[in-house]
C-alpha positions as CSV (number, residue, x, y, z in Angstrom):
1,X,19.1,-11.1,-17.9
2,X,16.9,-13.0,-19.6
3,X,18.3,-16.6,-18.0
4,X,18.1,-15.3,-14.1
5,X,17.6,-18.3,-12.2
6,X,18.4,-21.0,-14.9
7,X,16.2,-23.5,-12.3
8,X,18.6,-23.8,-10.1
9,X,17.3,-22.9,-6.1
10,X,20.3,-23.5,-4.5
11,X,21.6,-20.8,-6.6
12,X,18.9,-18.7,-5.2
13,X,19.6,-19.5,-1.7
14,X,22.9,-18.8,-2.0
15,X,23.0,-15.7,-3.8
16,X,20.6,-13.9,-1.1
17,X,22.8,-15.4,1.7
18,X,25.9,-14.5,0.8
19,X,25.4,-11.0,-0.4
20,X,27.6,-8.2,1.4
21,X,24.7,-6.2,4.1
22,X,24.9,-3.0,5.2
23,X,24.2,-0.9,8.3
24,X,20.1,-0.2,8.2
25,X,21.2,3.6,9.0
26,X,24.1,5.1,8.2
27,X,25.8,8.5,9.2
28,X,22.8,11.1,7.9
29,X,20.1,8.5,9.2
30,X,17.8,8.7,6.2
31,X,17.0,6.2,3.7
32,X,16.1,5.7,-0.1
33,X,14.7,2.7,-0.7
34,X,12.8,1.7,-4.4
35,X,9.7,-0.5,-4.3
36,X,8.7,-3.2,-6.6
37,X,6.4,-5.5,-4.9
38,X,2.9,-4.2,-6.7
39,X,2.7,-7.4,-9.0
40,X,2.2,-9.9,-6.4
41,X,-1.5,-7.8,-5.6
42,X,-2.1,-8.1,-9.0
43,X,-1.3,-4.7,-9.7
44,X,0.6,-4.5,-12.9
45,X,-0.7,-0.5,-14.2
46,X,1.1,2.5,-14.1
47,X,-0.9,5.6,-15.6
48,X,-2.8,4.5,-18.3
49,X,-0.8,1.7,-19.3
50,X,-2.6,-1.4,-17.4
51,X,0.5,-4.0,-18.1
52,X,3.5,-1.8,-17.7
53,X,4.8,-4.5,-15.1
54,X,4.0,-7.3,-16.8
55,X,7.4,-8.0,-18.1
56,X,9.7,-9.1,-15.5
57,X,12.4,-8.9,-17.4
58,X,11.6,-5.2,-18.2
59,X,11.2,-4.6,-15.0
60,X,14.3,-6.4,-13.7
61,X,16.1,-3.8,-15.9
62,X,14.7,-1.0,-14.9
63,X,15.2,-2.1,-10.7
64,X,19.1,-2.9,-12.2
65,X,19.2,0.7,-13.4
66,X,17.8,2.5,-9.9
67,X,20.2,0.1,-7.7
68,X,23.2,0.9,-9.6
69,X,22.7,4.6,-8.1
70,X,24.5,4.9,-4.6
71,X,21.8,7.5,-3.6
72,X,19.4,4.1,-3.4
73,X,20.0,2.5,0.0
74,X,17.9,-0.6,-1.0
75,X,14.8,-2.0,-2.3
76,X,11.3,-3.2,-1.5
77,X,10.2,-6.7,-2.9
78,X,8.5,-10.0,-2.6
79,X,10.6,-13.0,-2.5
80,X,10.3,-13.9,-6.3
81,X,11.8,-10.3,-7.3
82,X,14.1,-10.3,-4.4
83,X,15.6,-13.4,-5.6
84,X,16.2,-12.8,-9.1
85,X,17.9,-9.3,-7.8
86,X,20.3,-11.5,-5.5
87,X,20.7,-13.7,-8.2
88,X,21.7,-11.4,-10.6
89,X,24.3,-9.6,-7.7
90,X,22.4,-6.5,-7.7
91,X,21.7,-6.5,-3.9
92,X,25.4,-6.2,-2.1
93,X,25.6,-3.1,0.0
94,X,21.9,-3.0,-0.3
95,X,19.3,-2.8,2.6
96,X,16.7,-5.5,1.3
97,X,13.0,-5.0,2.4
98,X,10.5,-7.9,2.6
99,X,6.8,-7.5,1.9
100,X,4.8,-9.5,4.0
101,X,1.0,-9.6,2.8
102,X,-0.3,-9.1,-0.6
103,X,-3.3,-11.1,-0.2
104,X,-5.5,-8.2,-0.8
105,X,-5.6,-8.8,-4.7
106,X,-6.0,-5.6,-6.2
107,X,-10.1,-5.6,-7.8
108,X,-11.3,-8.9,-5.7
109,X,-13.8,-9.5,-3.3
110,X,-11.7,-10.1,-0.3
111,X,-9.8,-7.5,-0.7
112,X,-9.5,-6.2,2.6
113,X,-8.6,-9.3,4.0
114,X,-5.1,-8.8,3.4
115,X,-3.6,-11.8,5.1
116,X,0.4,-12.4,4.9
117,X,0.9,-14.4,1.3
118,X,4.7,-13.6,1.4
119,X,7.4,-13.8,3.6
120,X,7.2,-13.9,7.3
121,X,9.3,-12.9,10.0
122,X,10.9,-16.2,10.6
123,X,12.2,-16.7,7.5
124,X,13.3,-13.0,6.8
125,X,15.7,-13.6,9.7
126,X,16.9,-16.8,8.4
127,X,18.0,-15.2,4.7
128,X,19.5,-12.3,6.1
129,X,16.4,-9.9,5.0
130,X,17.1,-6.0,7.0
131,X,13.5,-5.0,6.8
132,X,10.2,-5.7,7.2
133,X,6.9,-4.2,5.5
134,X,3.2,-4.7,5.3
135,X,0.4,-2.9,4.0
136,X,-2.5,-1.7,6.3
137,X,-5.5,-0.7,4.9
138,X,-8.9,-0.1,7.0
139,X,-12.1,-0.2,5.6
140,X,-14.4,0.7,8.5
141,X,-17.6,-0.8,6.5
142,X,-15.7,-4.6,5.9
143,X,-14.9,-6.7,8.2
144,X,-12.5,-8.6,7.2
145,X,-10.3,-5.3,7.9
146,X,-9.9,-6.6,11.6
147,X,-8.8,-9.7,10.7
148,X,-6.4,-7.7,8.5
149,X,-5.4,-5.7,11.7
150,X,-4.7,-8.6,13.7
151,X,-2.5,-10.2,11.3
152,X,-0.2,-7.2,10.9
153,X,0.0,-6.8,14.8
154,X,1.2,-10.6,15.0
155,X,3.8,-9.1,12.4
156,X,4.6,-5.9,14.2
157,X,5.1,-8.2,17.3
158,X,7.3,-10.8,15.8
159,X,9.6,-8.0,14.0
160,X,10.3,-6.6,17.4
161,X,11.0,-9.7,18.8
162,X,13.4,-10.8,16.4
163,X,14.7,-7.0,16.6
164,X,13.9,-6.5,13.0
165,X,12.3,-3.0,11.2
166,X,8.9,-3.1,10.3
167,X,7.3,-0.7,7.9
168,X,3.7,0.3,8.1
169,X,1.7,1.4,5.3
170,X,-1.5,2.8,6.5
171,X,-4.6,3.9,4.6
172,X,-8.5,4.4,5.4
173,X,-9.9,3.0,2.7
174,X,-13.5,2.6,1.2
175,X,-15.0,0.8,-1.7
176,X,-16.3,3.3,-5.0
177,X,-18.3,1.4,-7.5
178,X,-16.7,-1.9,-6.5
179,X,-13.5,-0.3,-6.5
180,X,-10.9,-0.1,-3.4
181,X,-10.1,4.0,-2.9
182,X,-7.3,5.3,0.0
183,X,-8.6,8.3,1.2
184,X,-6.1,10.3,0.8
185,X,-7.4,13.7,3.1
186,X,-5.2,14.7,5.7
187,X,-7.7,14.0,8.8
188,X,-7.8,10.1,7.4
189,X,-4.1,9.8,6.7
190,X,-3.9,11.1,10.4
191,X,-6.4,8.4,11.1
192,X,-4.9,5.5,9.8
193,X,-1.4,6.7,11.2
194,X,-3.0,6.5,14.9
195,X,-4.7,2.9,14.1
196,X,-1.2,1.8,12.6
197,X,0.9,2.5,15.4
198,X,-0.8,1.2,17.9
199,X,-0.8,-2.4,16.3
200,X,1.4,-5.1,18.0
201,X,2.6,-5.5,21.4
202,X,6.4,-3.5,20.8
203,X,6.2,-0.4,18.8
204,X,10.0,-0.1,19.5
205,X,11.0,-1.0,15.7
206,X,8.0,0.3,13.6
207,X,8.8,2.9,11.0
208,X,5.1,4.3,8.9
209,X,5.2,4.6,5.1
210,X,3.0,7.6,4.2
211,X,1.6,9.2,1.3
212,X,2.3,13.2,0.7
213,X,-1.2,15.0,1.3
214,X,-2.1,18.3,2.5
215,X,-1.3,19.9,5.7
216,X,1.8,17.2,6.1
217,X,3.4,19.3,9.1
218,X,-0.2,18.2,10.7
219,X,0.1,14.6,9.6
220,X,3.7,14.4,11.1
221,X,2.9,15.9,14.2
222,X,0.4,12.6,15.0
223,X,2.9,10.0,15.1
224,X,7.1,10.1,17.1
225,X,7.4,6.9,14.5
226,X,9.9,7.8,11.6
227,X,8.5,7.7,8.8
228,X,9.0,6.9,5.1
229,X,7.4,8.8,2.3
230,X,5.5,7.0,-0.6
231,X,5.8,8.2,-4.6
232,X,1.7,7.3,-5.3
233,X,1.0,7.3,-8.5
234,X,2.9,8.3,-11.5
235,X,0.0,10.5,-12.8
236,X,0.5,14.3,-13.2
237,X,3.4,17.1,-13.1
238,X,6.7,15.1,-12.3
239,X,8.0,18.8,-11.3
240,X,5.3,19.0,-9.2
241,X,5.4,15.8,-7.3
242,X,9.2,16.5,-7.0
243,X,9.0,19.4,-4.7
244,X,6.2,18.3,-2.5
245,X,8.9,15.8,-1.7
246,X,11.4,17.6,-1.3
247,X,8.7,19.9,1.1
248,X,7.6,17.0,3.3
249,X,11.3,16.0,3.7
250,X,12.2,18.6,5.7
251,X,9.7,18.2,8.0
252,X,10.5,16.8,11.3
253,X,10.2,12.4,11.6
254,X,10.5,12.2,8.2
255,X,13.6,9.8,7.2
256,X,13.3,9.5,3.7
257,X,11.4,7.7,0.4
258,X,9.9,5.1,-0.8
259,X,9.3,5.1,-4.3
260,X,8.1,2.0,-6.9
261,X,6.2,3.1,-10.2
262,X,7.0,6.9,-10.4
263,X,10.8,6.6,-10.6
264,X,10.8,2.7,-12.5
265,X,8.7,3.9,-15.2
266,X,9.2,8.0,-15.6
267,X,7.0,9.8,-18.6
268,X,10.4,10.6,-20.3
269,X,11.8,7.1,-20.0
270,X,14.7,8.1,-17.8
271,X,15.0,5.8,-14.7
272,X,18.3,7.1,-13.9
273,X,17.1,10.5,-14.1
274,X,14.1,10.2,-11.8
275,X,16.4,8.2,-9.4
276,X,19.0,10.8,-9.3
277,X,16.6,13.4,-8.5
278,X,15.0,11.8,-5.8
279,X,18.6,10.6,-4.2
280,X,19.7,14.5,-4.2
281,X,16.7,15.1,-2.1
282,X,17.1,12.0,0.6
283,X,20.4,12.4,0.7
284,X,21.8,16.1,0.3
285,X,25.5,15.5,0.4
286,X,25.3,13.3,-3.3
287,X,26.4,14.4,-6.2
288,X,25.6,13.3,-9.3
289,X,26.8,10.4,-10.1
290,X,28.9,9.8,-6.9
291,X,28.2,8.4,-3.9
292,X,25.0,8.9,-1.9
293,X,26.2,10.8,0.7
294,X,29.7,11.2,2.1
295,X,28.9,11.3,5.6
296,X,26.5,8.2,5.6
297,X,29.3,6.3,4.1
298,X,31.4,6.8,7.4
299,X,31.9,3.9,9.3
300,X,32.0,5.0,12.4
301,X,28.3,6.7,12.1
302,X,26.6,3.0,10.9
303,X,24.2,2.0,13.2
304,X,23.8,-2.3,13.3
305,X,20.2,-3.5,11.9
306,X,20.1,-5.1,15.4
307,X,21.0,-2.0,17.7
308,X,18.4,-0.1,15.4
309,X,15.7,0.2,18.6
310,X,13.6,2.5,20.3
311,X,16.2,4.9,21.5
312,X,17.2,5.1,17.9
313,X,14.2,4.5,15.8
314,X,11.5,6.7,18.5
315,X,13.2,10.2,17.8
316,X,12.4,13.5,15.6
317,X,14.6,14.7,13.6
């Protein structure tokens, strides 16, 4: 682990090309996915610890452990931590997610302009990346949030056209003593869902990533996207955050999680445990320890990344 690349790029290249890919969506239609790509905003905290993702190598271990599960369908990451992962073989049968912008550095003055400072569409489809996913967050008093906006739709537009998912991650957002806040009320997560899903000229492959508020059966009746859930912070009752989860899962559009911080770095330590718990609820069928879900696995149910349209993508469940 602690030699991943050993400076060689065409090692790099390689190992991302080559891996084995997998449907996007298999027989039960709903995906786990665990995110890592905080760092490159700058955002390195989890609770009160301010560095817990400092050490790659620490975290590298932690993203091995989660992937190892076959509850986890894949994983969310900027190019450097997506290489090392391919690198280090850990992405075969793996749906790989691409974040696009993290130019919004977390604490700086620009940052709502949150332009595209990693990978693009074009060279997602050239490396064999499944998924897209960009941030959107809308700060009606700064106006570099339009510029923002018209960046993603350029995304959103380019994603379709190469017949690619693209994720959405939608906030209203304000700053509090020089500090970027989401507002996380249901009427502004409703908000930022009906700005979101409008952007770009072909909503045919956009999926939403969405906090769990209040009211969610109200927050999922204003979009026919599917949608992804986001863990938040790692902050309070894990039991508690656990079963609104499981709550907003059953709820009709919802297609799975998203998870980075609250299953990587657990109070009690466990990564395997907090994965395992979180697989159970995505995908029913598991057991522990076994694969994610029998009838996923079937063949015959996989659906192609590039059938993966409106027809498929627009419905509730």
């Amino acid at each position: 682990m602690r030699e991943v690349r050993a400076a060689q790029p065409e090692l790099v290249s390689a190992a991302l090309e080559s891996r084995r890919r997998r449907p996007v969506l298999r027989g039960d239609r709903r995906l786990f996915f665990v995110a890592a790509d905080h760092p490159a905003r700058g955002s390195l905290s989890v609770g009160q610890d301010k560095t817990a993702m400092a050490d790659r190598y620490g975290l590298l271990e932690r993203l091995a452990v989660a992937l190892s599960h076959p509850g986890v369908d894949g994983v969310l990451g900027t190019p450097d931590i997506i290489d090392d992962l391919a690198v280090l073989g850990l992405l075969n049968d793996k749906i790989v997610v691409g974040s696009m912008n993290r130019g919004g550095l977390q604490g700086s003055c620009f940052e709502m302009d949150d332009r595209g400072t990693a990978y693009e569409v074009p060279t997602m489809v050239e490396r064999g990346i499944d998924f897209a996913k960009a941030l959107v967050r809308i700060d009606l008093d700064d106006p570099a949030t339009v510029r923002t906006l018209a960046a993603i739709a350029g995304a959103v537009t380019a994603a379709a056209a190469a017949r690619m998912p693209i994720m959405l991650e939608p906030f209203i957002s304000r700053r509090q003593r020089g500090r970027v806040v989401n507002d996380l009320t249901p009427d502004a997560v409703i908000r930022s869902i009906s700005i979101a899903s409008a952007l770009g000229s072909d909503s045919a492959f956009t999926w939403l990533k969405i906090p769990v508020v209040k009211e969610m059966d109200r927050v999922m009746a204003s979009t026919t996207l599917p949608a992804l859930l986001l863990g938040g912070d790692s902050d309070g009752d894990p039991d508690e955050r656990f079963a609104a989860w499981e709550a907003a899962l059953a709820l009709p559009g919802v297609r799975g999680l998203t998870v980075g911080r609250t299953l990587l770095f657990p109070p009690d330590g466990d990564v395997w445990g907090a994965v395992d718990v979180a697989a159970r609820m995505v995908h029913p069928a598991s057991a522990a320890g076994s694969g994610a879900a029998s009838a996923a696995d079937s063949p015959a149910a996989d659906t192609p990344a590039e059938h993966v349209g409106e027809h498929t993508l627009k419905e509730r469940a």
